[in-house]
C-alpha positions as CSV (number, residue, x, y, z in Angstrom):
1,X,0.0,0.0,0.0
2,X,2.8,3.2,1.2
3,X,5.0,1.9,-1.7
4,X,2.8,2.0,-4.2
5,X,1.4,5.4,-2.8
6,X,4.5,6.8,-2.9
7,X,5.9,5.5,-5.7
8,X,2.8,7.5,-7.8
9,X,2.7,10.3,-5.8
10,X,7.0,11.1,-6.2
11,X,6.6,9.9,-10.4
12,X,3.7,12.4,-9.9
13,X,5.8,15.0,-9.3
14,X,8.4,14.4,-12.5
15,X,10.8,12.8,-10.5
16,X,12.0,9.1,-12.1
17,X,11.1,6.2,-9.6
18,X,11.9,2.7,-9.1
19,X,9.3,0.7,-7.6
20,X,11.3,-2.5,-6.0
21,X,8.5,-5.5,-5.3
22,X,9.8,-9.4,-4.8
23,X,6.7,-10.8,-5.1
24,X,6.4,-13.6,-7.0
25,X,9.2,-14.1,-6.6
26,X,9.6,-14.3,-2.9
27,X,6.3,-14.6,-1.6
28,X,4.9,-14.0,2.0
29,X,2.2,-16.4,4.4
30,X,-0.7,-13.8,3.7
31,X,-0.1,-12.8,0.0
32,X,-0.8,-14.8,-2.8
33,X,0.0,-12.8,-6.1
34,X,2.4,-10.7,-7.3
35,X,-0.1,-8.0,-7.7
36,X,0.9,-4.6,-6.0
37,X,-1.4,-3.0,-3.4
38,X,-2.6,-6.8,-2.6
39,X,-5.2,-6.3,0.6
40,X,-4.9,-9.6,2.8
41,X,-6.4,-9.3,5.7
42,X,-9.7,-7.2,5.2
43,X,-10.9,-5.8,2.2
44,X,-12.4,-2.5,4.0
45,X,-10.9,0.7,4.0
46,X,-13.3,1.5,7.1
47,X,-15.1,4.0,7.4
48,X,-15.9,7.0,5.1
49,X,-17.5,9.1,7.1
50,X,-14.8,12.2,6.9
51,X,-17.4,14.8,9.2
52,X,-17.5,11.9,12.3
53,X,-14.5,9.8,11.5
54,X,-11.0,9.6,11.6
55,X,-10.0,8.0,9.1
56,X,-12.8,9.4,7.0
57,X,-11.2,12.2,7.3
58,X,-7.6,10.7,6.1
59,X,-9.8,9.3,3.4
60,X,-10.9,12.9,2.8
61,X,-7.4,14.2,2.6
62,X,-5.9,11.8,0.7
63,X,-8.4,12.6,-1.6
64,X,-7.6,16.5,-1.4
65,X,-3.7,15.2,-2.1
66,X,-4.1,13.3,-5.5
67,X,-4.2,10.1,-4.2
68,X,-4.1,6.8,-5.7
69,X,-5.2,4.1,-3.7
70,X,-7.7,6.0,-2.4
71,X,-9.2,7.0,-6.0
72,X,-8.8,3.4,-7.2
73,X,-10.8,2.2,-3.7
74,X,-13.7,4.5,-5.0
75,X,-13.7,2.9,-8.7
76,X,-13.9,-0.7,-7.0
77,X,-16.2,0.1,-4.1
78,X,-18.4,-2.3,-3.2
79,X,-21.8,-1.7,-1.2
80,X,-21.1,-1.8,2.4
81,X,-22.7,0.5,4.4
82,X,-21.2,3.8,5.4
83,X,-18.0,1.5,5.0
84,X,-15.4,2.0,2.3
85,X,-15.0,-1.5,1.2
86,X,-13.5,-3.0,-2.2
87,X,-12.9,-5.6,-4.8
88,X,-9.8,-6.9,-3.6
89,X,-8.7,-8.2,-7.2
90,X,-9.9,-5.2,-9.1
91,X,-8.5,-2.8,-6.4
92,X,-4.8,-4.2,-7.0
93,X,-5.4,-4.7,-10.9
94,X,-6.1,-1.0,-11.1
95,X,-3.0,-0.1,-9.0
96,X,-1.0,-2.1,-10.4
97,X,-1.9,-1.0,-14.1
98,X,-1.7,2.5,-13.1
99,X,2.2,2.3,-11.9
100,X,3.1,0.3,-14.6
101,X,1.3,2.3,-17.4
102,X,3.0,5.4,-16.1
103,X,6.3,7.3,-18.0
104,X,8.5,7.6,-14.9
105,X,8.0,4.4,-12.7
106,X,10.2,1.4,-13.6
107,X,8.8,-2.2,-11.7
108,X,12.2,-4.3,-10.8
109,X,10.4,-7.5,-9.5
110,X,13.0,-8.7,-6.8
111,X,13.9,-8.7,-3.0
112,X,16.2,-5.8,-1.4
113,X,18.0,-8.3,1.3
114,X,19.9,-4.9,2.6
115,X,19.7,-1.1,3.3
116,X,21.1,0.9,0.3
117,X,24.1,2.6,0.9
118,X,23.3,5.5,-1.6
119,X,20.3,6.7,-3.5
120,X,17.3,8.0,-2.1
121,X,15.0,5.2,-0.7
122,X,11.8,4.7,0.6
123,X,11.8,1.8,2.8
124,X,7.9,0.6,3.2
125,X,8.2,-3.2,2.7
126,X,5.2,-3.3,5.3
127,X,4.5,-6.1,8.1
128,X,6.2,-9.0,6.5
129,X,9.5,-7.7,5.5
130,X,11.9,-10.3,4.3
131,X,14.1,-11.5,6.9
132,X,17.2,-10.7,5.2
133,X,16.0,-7.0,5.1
134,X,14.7,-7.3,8.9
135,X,18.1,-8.1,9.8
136,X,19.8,-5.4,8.0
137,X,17.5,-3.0,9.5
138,X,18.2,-4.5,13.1
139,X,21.9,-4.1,11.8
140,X,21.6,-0.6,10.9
141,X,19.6,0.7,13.6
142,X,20.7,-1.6,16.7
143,X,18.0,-2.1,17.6
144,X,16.1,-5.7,18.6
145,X,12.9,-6.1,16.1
146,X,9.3,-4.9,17.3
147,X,6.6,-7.2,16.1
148,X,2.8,-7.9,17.2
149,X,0.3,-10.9,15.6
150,X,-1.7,-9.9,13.3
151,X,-4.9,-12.0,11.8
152,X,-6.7,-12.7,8.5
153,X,-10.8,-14.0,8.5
154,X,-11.8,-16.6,6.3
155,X,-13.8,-15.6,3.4
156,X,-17.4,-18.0,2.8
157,X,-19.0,-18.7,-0.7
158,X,-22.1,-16.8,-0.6
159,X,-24.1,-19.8,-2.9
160,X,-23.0,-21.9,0.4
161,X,-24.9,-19.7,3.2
162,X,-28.2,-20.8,4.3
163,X,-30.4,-17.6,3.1
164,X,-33.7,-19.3,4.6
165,X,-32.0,-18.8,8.1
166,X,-29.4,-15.8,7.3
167,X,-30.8,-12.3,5.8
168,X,-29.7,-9.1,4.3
169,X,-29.3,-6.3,6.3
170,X,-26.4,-3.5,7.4
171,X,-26.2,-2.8,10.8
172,X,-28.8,0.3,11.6
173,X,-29.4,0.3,8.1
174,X,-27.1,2.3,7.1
175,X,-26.2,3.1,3.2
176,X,-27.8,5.8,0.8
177,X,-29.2,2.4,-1.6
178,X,-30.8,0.0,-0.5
179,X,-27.4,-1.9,-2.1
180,X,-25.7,-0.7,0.6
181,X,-28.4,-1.7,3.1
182,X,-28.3,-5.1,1.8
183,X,-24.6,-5.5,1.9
184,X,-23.9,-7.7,4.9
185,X,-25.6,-11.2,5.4
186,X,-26.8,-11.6,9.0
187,X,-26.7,-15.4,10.3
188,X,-28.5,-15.2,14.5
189,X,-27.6,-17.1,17.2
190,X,-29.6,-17.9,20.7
191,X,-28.0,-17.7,23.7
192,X,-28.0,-21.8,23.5
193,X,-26.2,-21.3,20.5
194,X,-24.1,-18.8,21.1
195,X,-22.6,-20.4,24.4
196,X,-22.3,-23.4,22.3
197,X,-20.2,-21.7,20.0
198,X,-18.1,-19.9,22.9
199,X,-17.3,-23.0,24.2
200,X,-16.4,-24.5,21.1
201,X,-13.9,-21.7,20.4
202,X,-12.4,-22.2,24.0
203,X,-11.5,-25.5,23.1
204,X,-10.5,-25.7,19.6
205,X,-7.5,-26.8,18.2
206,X,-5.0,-23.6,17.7
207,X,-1.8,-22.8,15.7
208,X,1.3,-22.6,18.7
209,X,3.9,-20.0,18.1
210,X,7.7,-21.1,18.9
211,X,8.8,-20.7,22.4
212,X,10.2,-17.5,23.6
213,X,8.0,-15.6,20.9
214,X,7.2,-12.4,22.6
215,X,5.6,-10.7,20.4
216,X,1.9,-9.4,21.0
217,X,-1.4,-9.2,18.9
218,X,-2.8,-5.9,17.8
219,X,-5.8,-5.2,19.1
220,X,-7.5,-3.8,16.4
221,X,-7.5,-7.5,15.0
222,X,-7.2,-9.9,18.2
223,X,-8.3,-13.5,17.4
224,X,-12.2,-14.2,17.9
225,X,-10.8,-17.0,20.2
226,X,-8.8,-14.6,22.5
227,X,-11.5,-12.7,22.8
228,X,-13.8,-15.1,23.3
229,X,-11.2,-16.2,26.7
230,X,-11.5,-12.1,27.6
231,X,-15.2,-13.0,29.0
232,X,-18.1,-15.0,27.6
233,X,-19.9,-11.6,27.0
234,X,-16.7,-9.9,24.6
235,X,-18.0,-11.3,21.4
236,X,-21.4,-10.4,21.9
237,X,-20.3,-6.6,22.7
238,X,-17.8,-6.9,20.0
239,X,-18.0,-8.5,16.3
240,X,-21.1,-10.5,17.1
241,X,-23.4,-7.5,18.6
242,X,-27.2,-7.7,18.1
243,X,-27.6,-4.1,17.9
244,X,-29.3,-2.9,15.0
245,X,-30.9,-5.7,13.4
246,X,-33.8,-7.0,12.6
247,X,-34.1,-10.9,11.5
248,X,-36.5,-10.9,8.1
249,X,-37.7,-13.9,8.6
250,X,-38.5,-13.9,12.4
251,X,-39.1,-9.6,13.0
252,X,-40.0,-10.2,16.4
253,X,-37.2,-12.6,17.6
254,X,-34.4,-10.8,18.9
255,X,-31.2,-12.8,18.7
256,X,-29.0,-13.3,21.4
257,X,-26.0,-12.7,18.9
258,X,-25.2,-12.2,15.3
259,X,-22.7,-13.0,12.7
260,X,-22.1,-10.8,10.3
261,X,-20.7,-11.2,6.5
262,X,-19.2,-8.6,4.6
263,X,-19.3,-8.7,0.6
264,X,-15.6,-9.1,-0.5
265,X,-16.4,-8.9,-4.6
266,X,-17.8,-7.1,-7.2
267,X,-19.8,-10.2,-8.2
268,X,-21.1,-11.0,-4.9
269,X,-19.8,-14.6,-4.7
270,X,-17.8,-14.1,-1.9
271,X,-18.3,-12.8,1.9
272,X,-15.8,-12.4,4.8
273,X,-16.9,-12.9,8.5
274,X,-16.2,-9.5,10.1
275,X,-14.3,-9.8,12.9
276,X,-13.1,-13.3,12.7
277,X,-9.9,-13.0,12.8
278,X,-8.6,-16.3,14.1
279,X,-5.5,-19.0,14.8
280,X,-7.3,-22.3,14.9
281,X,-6.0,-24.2,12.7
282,X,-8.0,-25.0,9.2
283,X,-9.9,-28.0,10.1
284,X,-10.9,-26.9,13.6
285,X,-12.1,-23.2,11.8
286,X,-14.2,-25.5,9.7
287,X,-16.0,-27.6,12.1
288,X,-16.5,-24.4,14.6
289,X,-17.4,-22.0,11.8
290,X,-20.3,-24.2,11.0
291,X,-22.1,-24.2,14.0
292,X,-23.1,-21.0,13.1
293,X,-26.6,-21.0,11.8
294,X,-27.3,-20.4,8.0
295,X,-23.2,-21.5,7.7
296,X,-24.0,-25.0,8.4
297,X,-23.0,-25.9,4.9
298,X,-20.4,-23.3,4.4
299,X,-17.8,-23.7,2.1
300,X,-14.3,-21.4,2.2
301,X,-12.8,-19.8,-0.4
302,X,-9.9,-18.4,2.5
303,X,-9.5,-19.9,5.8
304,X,-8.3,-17.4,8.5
305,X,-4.8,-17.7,9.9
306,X,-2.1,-15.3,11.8
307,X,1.4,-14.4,10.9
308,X,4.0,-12.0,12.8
309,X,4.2,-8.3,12.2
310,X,7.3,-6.0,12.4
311,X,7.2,-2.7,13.0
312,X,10.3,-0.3,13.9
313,X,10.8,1.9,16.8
314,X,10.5,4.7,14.9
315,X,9.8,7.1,17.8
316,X,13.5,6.7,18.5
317,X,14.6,5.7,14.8
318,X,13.0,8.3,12.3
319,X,13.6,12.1,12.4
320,X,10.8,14.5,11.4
321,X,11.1,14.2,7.7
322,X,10.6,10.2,8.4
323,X,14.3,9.5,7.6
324,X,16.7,6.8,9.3
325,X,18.6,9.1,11.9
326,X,21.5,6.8,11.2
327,X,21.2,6.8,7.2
328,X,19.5,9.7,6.5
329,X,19.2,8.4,2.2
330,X,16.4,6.2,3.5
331,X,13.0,7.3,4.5
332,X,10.1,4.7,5.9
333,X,6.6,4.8,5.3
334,X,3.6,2.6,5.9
335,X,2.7,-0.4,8.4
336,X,6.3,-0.6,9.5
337,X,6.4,2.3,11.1
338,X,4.2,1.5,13.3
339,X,1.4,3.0,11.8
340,X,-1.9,0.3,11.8
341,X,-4.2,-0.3,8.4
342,X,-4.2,0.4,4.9
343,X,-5.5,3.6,5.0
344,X,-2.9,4.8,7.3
345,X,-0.2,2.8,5.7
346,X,-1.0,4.5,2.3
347,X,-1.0,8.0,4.0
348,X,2.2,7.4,5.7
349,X,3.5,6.8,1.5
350,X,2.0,9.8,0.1
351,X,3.7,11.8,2.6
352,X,7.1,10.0,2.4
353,X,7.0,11.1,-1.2
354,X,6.3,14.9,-1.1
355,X,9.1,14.4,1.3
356,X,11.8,12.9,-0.3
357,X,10.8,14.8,-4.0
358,X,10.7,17.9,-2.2
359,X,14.3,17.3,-0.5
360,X,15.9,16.1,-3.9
361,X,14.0,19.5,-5.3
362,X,16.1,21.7,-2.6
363,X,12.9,22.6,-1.1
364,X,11.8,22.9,2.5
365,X,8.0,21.7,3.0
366,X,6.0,23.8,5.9
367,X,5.4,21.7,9.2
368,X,2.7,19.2,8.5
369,X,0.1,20.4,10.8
370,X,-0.5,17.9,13.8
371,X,-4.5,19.2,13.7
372,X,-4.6,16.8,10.2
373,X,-4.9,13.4,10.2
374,X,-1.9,12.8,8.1
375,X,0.1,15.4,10.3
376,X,-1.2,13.9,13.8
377,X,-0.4,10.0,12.6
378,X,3.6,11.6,11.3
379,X,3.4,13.4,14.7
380,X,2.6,9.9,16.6
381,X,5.7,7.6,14.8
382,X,7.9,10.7,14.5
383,X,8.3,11.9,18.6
384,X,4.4,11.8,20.0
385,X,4.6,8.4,21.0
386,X,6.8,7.0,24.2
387,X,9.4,5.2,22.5
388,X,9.7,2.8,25.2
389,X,6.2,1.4,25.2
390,X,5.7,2.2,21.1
391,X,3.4,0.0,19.8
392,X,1.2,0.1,16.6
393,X,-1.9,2.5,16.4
394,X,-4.9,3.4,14.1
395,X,-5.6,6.9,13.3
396,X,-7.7,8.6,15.7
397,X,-9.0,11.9,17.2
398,X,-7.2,11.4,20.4
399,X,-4.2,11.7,18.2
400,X,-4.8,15.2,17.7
401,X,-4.2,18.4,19.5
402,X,-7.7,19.0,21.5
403,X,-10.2,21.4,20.0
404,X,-10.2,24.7,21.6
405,X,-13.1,26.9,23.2
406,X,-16.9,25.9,23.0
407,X,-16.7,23.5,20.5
408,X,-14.2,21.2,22.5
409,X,-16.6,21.3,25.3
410,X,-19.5,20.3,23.6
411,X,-20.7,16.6,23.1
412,X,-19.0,14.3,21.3
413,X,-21.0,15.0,17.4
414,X,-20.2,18.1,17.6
415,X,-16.3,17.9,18.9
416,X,-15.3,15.1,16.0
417,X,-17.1,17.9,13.4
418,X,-14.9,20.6,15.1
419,X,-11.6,18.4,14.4
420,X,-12.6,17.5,11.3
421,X,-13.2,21.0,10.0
422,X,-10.2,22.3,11.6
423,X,-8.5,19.3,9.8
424,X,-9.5,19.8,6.7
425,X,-9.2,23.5,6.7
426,X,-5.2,23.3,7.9
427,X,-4.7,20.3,5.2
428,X,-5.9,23.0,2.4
429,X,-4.1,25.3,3.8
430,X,-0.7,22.7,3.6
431,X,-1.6,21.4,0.3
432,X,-1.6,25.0,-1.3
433,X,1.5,26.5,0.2
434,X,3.5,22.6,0.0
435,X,3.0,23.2,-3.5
């Protein structure tokens, strides 16, 4: 996602680039093509709100900036709600036809095992670096690597879900069509059922990590077992809330908890269980996942599975300009700076680029302002954060400098429409005098 951000927004900007990607030719556990801008774990940009919403708003602004994944999101959208959510396959076919199809970026398909010596680089290799490169950064920087687990759902055939038990619906109805409305499958669960299935995730079989591991899950995308081991109540406050749904078939039966399936195609054929983000291994998934009602017969396209993240200290590693303090040619961007999600990740690469074309321009960018969501998320990685507890973090309004006089001290509507005003309003502002 940041490289391929970053590599439009620089050859944007008339300056040559060389966009270095190993896949196919070294391939990683989550990805399975040699496709730029591949999604893996969810195929939602979240949420598009950009009056109420963080990272509507970093939609919003990377919108504002030119951007490219953010523009070829929009021409795959699918129906989700108030969701930004996309065809995973046509969403990397179009990136990946836009970069190659332009004048000034060259593709090298093959793996960067160390840290260039010379050259101006942008280093956003995301999550699953290769471990050659991992060690040369470790080399570099000295420091031991940072990594969390992170989680993928499994995706269901939608000719395989029970539609006589499941129904259409998005949670509060959201969406403008009724498209939208209808853009997540609903399967219910009674409390028998439900406590069933808690106690079937307790004790299902689950994928071990090596002893000594220390790494820790991101809890933006926990496990549906972990959770489930938090308290027999955490699913049903969390991924499988009731709330705002109505059963079609039974109106006046309200579920003890739901499961929810998001579209994950243009053509409709396939859906991904929100929030199921799990480590049991496949056959165990299976035989749980179909104790849910109207998935008694599912059949997977994807099963889930979990993999280990790294992410660099880059509170104590990057200056303000994102570059390595100790080799100053290379700049980071995306998920491995600590920054969490797509969105975010392709941010981080837009602004790595104006960056880095601006320095080998000989000009001097104003401050990003820290009111934006782009300058709050470069504030976070870049010296906001405690390097000594650093860990990876969504965007989000308690990121940003508080909103002053009566509009801070209203309720909460009307705060999030103060910072996102104020946002939008600085990031002009940036975008006009950055040049």
């Amino acid at each position: 996602m940041a490289g391929s951000e970053a590599a439009w927004t620089a050859a944007n900007a008339g300056v040559p680039v060389v966009l270095h990607e190993m896949r196919p030719q070294v391939g990683t556990f989550a990805h399975k093509t040699g496709k730029l801008a591949e999604m893996v774990c969810s195929n939602s940009f979240r949420s598009d709100d950009d009056e109420q919403n963080a990272v509507g708003l970093l939609h919003w602004e990377m919108r504002a900036a030119g951007g490219l994944l953010i523009e070829m999101a929009a021409r795959n959208r699918l129906p989700a709600g108030g969701a930004l959510a996309v065809d995973r396959e046509g969403f990397a076919d179009a990136v990946t036809e836009r970069l190659r199809a332009h004048p000034l970026v060259t593709i090298d398909e093959g793996e960067i095992t160390a840290l260039p010596a010379d050259g101006n680089w942008i280093i956003a290799t995301g999550p699953l670096t290769s471990g050659a490169l991992a060690e040369s950064i470790r080399a570099a920087t000295g420091a031991d690597s940072l990594a969390f687990f992170d989680a993928i759902a499994p995706i269901v055939h939608a000719e395989s879900i029970d539609m006589d038990i499941a129904w259409r619906q998005s949670r509060y109805d959201k969406g403008s069509t009724e498209t939208e409305r209808r853009a997540y499958i609903n399967c219910p669960l009674t409390r028998d059922e439900y406590e069933a299935f808690v106690d079937a995730l307790l004790d299902s079989d689950r994928t071990e990590f090596h002893e000594g591991e220390t790494a820790r899950y991101f809890d933006g995308c926990l496990p549906i077992e972990v959770m489930a081991a938090r308290g027999r109540d955490t699913l049903r406050f969390g991924p499988m809330k009731p709330v705002g749904l109505t059963n079609a078939h039974r109106p006046d039966d309200k579920p003890h908890a739901v499961v929810q399936l998001r579209r994950d195609n243009a053509l409709g054929t396939l859906y991904n269980i929100v929030g199921f983000q799990t480590k049991m291994k496949y056959g165990a998934q299976v035989d749980v996942f179909r104790m849910i009602p109207g998935l008694q017969a599912a059949s997977f396209a994807r099963l889930g599975g979990i993999h280990r993240n790294t992410f660099i200290n880059s509170p104590r590693l990057l200056d303000a300009q994102m570059r390595l303090k100790a080799q100053p040619n290379i700049r980071f961007a995306g998920q491995i700076t600590g920054v969490e999600g797509y969105v975010e990740s392709a941010a981080m690469g837009l602004l790595a680029a104006r960056l880095a074309v601006a320095e080998l321009q000989g000009r001097t960018l104003p401050p990003v302002p820290p009111t934006t969501a782009i300058g709050a998320l470069l504030a976070h990685i870049t010296g906001g954060a405690d390097a000594a507890t650093f860990q990876p973090m969504n965007v989000n309004f308690g990121l940003f400098p508080p909103v002053e006089g009566p509009a801070g001290r209203k309720g909460r509507k009307h705060r999030y429409r103060a910072y996102t005003d104020r946002a939008k309003a600085d990031w002009r502002d940036w975008l006009a005098r950055a040049g």
